[in-house]
Residue frames relative to the residue before (quaternion, step in Angstrom):
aa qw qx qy qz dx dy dz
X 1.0000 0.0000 0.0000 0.0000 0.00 0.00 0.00
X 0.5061 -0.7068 0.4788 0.1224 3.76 -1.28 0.85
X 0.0836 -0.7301 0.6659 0.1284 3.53 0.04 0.22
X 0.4445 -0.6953 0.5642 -0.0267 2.91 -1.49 1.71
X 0.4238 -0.8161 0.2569 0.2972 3.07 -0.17 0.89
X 0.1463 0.8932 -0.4252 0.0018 3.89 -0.59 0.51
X 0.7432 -0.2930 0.1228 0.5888 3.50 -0.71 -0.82
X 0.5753 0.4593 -0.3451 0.5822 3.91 1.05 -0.10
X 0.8498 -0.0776 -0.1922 0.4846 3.77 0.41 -0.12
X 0.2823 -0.8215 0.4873 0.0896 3.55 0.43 1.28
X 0.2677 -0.7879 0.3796 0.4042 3.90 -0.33 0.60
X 0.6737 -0.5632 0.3079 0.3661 3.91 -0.73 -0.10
X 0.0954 0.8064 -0.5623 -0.1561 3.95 0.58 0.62
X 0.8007 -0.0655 0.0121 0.5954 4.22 0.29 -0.30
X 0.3160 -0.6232 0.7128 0.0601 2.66 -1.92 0.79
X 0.0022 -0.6073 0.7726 0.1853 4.00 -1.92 -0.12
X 0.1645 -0.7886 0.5902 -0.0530 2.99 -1.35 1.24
X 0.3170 -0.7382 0.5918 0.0658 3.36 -0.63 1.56
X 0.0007 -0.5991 0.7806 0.1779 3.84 -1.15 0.46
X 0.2981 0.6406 -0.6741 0.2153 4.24 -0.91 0.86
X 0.4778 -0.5491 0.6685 0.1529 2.99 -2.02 0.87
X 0.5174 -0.7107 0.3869 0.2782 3.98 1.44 0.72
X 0.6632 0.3459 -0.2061 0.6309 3.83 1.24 -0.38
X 0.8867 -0.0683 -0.1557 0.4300 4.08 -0.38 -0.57
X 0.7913 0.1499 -0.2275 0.5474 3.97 0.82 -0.23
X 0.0715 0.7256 -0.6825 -0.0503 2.86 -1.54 -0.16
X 0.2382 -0.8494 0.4563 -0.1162 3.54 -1.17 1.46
X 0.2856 -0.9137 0.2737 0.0927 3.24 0.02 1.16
X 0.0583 -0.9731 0.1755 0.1373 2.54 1.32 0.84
X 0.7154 0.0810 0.0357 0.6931 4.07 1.66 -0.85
X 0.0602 -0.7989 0.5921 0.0871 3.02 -1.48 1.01
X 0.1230 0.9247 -0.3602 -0.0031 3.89 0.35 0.42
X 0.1739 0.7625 -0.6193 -0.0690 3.03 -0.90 0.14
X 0.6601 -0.5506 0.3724 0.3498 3.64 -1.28 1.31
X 0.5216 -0.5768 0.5313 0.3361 3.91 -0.71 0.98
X 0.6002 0.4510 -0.5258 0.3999 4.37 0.22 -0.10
X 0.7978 0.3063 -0.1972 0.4804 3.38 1.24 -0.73
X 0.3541 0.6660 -0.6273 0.1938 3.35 0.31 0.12
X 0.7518 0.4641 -0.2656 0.3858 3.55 -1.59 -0.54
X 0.6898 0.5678 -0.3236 0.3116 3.54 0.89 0.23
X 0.4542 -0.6432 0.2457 0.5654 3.16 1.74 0.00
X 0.4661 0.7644 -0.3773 0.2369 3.78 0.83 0.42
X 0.5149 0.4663 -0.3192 0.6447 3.40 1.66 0.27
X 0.7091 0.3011 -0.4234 0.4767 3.83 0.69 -0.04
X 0.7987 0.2809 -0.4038 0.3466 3.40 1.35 0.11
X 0.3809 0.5229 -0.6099 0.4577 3.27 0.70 1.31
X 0.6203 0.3465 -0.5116 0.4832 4.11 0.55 -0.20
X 0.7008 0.4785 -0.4965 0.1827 3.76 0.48 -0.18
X 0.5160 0.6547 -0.3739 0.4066 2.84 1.95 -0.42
X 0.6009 0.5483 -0.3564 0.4596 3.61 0.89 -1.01
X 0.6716 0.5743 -0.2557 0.3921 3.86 0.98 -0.46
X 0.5924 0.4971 -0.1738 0.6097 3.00 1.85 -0.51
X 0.6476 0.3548 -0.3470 0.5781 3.52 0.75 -0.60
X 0.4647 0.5697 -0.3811 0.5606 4.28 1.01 -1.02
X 0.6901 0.3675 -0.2193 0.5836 4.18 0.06 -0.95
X 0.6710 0.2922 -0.4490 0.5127 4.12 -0.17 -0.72
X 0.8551 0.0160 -0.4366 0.2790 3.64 -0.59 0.30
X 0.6275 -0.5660 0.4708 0.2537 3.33 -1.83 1.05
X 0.7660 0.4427 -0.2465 0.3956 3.70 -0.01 -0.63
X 0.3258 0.8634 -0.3114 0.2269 3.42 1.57 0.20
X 0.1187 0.9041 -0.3942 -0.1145 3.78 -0.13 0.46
X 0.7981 -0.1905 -0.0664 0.5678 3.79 1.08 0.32
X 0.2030 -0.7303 0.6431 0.1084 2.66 -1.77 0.80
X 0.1303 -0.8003 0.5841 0.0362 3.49 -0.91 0.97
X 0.2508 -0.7519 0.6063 -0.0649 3.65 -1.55 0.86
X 0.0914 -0.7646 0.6182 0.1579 3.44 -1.02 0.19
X 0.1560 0.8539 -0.4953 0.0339 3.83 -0.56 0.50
X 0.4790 -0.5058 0.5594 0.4491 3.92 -1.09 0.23
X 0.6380 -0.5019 0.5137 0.2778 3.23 -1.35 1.53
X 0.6802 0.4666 -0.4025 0.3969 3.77 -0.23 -0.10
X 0.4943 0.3861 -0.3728 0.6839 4.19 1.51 -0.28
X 0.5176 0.5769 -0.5870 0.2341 3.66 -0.06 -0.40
X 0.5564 0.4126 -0.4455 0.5672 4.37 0.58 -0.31
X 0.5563 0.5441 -0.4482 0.4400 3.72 0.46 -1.43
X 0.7350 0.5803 -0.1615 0.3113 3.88 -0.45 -1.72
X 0.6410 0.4532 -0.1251 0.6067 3.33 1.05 -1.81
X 0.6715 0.5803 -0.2765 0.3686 4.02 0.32 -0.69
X 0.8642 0.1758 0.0605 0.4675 3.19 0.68 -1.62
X 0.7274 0.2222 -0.2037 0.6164 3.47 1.76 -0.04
X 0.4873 -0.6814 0.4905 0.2402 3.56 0.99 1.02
X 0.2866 0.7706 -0.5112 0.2506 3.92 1.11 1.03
X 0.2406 -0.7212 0.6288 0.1634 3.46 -1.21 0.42
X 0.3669 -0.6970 0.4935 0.3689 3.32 -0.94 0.70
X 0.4107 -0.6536 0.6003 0.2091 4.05 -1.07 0.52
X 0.4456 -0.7214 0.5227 0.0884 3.67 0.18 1.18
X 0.1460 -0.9100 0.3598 -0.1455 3.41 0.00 1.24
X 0.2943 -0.7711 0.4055 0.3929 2.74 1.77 -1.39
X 0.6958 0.5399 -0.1697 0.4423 3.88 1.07 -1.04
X 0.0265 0.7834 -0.5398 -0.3070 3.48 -0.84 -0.24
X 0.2897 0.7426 -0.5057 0.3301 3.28 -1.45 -0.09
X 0.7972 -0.2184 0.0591 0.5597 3.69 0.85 -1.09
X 0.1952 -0.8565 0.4336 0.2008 3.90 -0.67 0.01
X 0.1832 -0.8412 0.4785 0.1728 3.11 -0.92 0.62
X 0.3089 -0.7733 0.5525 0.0380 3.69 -0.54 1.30
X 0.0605 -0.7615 0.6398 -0.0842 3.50 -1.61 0.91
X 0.0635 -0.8311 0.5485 -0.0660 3.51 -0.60 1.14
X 0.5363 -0.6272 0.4909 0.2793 3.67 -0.41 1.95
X 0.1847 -0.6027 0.7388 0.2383 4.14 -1.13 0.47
X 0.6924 -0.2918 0.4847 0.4479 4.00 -1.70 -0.07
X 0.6941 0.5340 -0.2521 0.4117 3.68 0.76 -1.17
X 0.5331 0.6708 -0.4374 0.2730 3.31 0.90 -1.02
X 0.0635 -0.8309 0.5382 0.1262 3.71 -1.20 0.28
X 0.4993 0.6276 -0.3688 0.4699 3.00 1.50 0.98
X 0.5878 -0.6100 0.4102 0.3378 3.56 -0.57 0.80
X 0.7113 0.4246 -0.2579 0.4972 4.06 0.49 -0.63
């Protein structure tokens, strides 16, 4: 038998996916959300979540991202990214100091 999806087994519409070792990096690696839902503000609240979970640990030291130059305001807004100066265009890649971080940038 199938279980139909409901308020016990809600179906999945998007995910963000961290690749991190929870202490010096972390990589962001997918944001999604199923095209019926988009436009509803549910992709800026999964990066705030990731910003909260990026902020809950102290000893943090960077987070890094890849995106199409057009997210770069999005990224820079809601995850206090920086763009990493590459030199190319086309895509960007962004990095955000953790509390841990012992590097000046």
């Amino acid at each position: 038998m199938t279980q139909q999806p409901g308020r016990s087994h809600p179906p999945q519409i998007g995910l963000a996916r961290l690749i991190t070792d929870h202490v010096s990096f972390a990589y962001l690696t997918d944001v999604y959300i199923l095209a019926p839902y988009q436009g509803r503000g549910l992709g800026k609240f999964l990066i705030k979540c990731v910003d909260e979970v990026l902020d809950s640990w102290p000893q943090f030291r960077r987070a890094l991202l890849m995106a199409d130059s057009k997210e770069k305001r999005f990224y820079e807004q809601i995850l206090r990214m920086r763009e990493f100066v590459q030199g190319e265009h086309g895509f960007t890649m962004m990095t955000r100091k953790g509390e841990g971080s012992v590097i000046p940038v």
